[in-house]
N, C-alpha and C positions, 0 to 999 in steps of 0.2 A: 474270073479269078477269085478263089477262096479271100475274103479279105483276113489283113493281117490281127492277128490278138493283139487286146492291149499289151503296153513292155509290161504292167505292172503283174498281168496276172501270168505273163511267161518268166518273168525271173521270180516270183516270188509264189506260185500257185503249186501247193503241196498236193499231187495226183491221189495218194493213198488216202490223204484226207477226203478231198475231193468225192471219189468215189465214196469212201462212207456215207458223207452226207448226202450225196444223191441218194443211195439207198437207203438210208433211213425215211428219205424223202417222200420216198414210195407210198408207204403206210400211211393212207388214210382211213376215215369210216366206211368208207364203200370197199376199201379192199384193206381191211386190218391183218390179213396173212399174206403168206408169198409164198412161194417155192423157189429154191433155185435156179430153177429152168424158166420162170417168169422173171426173174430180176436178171437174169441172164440177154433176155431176148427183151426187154422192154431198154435196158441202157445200153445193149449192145456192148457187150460185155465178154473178157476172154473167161471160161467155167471156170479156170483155176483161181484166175485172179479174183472174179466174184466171191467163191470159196474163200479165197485167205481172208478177204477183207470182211466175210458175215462171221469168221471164225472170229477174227478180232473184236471184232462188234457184240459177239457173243461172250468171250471171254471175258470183258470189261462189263460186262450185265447190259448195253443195249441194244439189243437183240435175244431173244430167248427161239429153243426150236424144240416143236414139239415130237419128243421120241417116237410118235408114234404115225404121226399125218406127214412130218417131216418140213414143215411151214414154220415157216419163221416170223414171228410178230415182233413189235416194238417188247422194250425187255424195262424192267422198274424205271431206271436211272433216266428212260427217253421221259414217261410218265412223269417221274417227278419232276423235269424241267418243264413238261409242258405245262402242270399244275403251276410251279414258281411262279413262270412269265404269269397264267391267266393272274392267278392270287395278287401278283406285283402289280398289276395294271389297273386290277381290282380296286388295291387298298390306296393308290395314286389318284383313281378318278374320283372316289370315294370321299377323300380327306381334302382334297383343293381347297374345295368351299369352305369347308373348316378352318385351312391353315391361313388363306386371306383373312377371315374375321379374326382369328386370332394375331395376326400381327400388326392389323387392323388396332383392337383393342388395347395390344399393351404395349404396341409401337416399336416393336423389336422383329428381326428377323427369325422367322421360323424356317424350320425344316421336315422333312420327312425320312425315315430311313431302316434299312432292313440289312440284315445279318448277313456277310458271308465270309465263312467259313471264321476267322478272328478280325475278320471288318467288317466296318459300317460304307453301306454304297448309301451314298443322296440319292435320292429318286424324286427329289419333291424340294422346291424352297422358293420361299415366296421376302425377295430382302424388303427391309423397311429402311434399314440405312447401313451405311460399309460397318463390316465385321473387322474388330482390332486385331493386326497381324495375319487375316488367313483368307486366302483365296480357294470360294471354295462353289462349286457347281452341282447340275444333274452330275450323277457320273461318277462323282469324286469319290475317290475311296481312303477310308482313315484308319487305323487302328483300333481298335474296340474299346484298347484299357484308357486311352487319356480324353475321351469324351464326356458329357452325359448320358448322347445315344447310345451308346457303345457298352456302355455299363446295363443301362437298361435292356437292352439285347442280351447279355450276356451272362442278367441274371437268372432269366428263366431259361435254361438249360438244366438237363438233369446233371448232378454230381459228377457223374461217370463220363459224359461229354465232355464237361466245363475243364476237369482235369484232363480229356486230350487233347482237347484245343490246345491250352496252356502248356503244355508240354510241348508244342510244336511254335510258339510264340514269341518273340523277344519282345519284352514289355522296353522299348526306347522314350526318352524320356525327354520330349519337347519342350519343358517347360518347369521353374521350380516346383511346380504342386502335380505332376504327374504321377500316378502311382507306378512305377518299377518294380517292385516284388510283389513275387506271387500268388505271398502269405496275406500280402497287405489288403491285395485285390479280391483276392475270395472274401474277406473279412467285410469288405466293402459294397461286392453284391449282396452281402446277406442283408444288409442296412438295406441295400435299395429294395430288393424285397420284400421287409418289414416294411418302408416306409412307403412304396406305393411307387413311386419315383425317385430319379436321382440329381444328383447338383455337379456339375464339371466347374472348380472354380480354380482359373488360369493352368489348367492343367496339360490343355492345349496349347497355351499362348498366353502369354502374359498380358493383363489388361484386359479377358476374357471372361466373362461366367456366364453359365446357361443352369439349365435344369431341361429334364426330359423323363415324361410320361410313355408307360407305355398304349399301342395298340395291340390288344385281344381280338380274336376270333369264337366262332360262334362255342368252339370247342376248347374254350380260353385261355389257348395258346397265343404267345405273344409273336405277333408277327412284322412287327415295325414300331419303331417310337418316335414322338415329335419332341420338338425340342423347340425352346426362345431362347435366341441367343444374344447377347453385348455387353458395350463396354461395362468395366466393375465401375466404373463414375456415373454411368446410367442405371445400370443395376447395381444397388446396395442392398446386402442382408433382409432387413425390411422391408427391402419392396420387393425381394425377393420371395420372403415366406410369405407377405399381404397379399401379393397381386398378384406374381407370376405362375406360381406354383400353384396357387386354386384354379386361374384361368386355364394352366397348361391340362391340368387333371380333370375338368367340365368338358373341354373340347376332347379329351383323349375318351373319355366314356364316349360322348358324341358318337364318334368317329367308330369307335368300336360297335357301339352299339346298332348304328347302321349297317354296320360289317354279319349283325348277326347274336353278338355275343349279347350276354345277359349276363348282372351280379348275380344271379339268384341260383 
């Protein structure tokens, strides 16, 4: 007797998707093209339905088919995700060591974290002691405008992005000192910019301040920022521009640097 499927993947198991990602699945180094009639008879497959689903696959860019052999390889957008993951896992294994020592040294919890789309996802945090107001993990994802990471990410974008991000955005307002307008926040990357780094002070959460440096790539692009974060009674002004903000900015070269990238 066939045994039975899980309940969870019979009421909730989307078949069109499904299929996608089986075929995309296909595509490895040893067999980086397909033909129809191979994706056909490898998943057992009705043609037509195959068909619709490389059409879609194709129309969305992942998949592309070549006019002329009629094979179909992975299309940009599979690439760029593959890239992401390796890059994400990359600049995670990367920065551990760095992010211990630093919260290590200035006694505050660190973080690690990378852009998507007008959020910041954690991928990395190493606590030294509870964060005031905010429960926060791997995983967790924020808004970009009321952070330090977030600003740091969001500085280095070019003009022409940062404006459609923003346009697609609602800057909500967690806290007295969050920035909400739009004017205010471009205003406020350009300072992060100039200055190297940026300062999230309760913007998030009241009772909150951090600062966050960015991480560069070999081609120095910014591909993640760290961050120290806590109480404004533990961190003061002072000890802010003394001690945090140099430490933050030694371990973000660090980190970078091992990544590849170079000032020079």
């Amino acid at each position: 007797m066939k045994p039975t499927e899980p309940a969870t993947r019979s009421r909730y198991n989307i078949e069109a998707l499904e299929r996608g990602l089986e075929i995309l699945a296909l595509f490895t180094p040893d067999t980086p093209t397909l033909s129809l009639t191979q994706i056909v008879e490898i998943l057992n497959l009705n043609k037509s339905t195959a068909y619709r689903v490389l059409s879609t696959l194709e129309g969305l860019n992942y998949v592309e088919r070549d006019p002329n052999t009629r094979l179909y390889r992975p299309g940009l957008k599979v690439l760029r995700l593959g890239f992401a993951a390796i890059s994400g896992l990359e600049v995670r294994e990367v920065a551990h060591p760095f992010l211990v020592k630093l919260s290590q040294d200035v006694g505050e919890t660190v973080s690690l974290a990378v852009l998507d789309g007008f959020y910041t996802v954690y991928v990395d945090r190493v606590r030294n002691q509870a964060i005031v107001g905010v429960v926060l993990g791997v995983g967790s994802r924020l808004p970009a405008h009321c952070s330090s990471l977030g600003k740091v990410l969001l500085s280095d974008l070019p003009g022409d992005e940062l404006e459609r991000r923003l346009a697609q955005a609602e800057l909500i307002s967690f806290a007295p000192n969050t920035i909400s307008n739009k004017q205010d926040l471009i205003s406020e990357l350009a300072k992060v910019r100039q200055h190297g780094y940026a300062v999230g002070d309760e913007e998030l959460a009241v009772g909150l301040r951090a600062a966050a440096a960015p991480i560069r790539d070999i081609s120095h692009r910014v591909i993640a920022a760290i961050n120290a974060t806590g109480a404004t009674i533990n961190i003061s002004y002072e000890r802010l521009e003394n001690e945090i903000i140099p430490a933050l900015l030694e371990t973000a070269l660090q980190i970078s640097t091992a990544l590849g990238y170079s000032p020079n």
